[in-house]
C-alpha positions as CSV (number, residue, x, y, z in Angstrom):
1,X,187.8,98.5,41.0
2,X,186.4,101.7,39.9
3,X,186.4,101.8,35.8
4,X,185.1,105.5,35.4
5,X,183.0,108.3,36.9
6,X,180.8,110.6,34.6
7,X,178.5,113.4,36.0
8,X,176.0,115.6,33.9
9,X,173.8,118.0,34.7
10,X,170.7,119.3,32.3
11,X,169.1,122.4,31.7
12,X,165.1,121.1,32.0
13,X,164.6,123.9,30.0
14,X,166.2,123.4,27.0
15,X,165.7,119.6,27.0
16,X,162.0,120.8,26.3
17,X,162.8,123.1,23.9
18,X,163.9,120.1,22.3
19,X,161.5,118.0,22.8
20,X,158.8,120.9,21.4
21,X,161.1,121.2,18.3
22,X,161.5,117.3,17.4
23,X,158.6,115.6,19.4
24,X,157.9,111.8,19.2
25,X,161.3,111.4,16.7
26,X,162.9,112.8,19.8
27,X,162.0,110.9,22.4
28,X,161.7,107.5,20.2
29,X,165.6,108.1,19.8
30,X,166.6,108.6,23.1
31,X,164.6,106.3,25.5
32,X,162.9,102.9,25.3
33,X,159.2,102.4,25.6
34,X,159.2,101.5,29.0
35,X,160.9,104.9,30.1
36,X,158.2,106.3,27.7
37,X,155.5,105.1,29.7
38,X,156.9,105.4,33.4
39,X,157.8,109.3,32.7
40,X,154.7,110.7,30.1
41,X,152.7,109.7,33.4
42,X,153.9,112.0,35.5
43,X,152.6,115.7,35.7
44,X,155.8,117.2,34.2
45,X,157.8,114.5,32.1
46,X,160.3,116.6,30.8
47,X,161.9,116.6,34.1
48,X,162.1,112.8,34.5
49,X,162.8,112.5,30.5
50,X,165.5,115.3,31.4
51,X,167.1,113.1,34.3
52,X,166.9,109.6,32.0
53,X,168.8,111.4,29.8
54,X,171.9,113.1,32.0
55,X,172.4,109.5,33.5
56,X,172.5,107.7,29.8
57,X,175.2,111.2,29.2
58,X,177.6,110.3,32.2
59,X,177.2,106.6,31.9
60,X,179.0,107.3,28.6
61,X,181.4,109.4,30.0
62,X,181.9,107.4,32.7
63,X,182.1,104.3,29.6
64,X,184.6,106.7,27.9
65,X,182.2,105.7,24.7
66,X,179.0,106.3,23.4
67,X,176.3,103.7,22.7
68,X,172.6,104.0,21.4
69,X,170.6,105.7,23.8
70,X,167.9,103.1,23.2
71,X,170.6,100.2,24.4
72,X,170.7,101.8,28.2
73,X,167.3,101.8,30.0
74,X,166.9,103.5,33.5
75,X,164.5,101.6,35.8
76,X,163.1,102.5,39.4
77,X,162.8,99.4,41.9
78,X,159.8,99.1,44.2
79,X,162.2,101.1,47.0
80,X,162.4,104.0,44.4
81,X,166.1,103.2,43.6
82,X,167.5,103.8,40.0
83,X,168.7,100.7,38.3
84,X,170.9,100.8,34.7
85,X,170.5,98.3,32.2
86,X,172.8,98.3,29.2
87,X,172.1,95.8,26.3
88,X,175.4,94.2,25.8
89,X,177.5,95.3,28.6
90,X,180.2,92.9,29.8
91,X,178.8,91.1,33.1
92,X,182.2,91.8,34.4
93,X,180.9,95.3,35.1
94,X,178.4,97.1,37.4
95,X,176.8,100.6,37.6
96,X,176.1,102.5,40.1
97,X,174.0,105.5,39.7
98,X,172.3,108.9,41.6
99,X,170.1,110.9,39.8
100,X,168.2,114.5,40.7
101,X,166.0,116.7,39.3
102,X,164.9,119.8,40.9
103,X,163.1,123.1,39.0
104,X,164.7,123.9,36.2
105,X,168.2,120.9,36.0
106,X,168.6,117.6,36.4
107,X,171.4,116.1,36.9
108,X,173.1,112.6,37.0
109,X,176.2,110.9,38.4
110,X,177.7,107.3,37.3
111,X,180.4,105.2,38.6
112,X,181.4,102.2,36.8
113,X,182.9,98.8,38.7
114,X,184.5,95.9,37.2
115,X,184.0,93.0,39.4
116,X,187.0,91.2,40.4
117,X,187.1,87.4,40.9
118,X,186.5,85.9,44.3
């Protein structure tokens, strides 16, 4: 049973304004150090920061509640699939998630499941 859909989209742009403006405080507030290390690899992080942070945005709309940022971790399998974690989130739910980034937004769409019994 669906729970809750939450979409955001994010101007890359400004997201790097931000992160000129606020730096390392920035990011250390919004995303854990494994994101950290997957996304300052690649030849433009702000893009991939950009997209981490419009799926932790509609998971919370989708939630219908904020957490910390730092509780939900987005992960890539082997396959290149995005995978959610959320530190203390009731193993009666599941997320599922699509993310893009492309030029200039990024952009992020969550559905939330509760699990029914067998």
């Amino acid at each position: 049973m669906i729970e809750g859909v939450g979409i955001e989209i994010v101007s890359v742009g400004k997201f790097r304004k931000a992160l000129n403006r606020w730096g390392r405080r920035f990011l250390d507030r919004l995303f854990t150090p494994e994101e950290l290390s997957y996304c300052m690899k690649k030849p433009t992080p702000e893009r991939h920061l950009a997209v981490r942070f419009a799926v932790k945005t509609s998971l919370f709309k989708a939630l219908g509640r904020a957490l910390p940022y730092r509780d939900v971790e987005i992960r890539l399998t082997e396959k290149g699939r995005p995978v959610v974690s959320v530190r203390g989130l009731p193993s009666a739910l599941s997320i599922l998630v699509s993310l893009s980034h492309d030029g200039e937004f990024a952009v992020a769409e969550t559905v939330v499941e509760r699990k029914e019994p067998l």
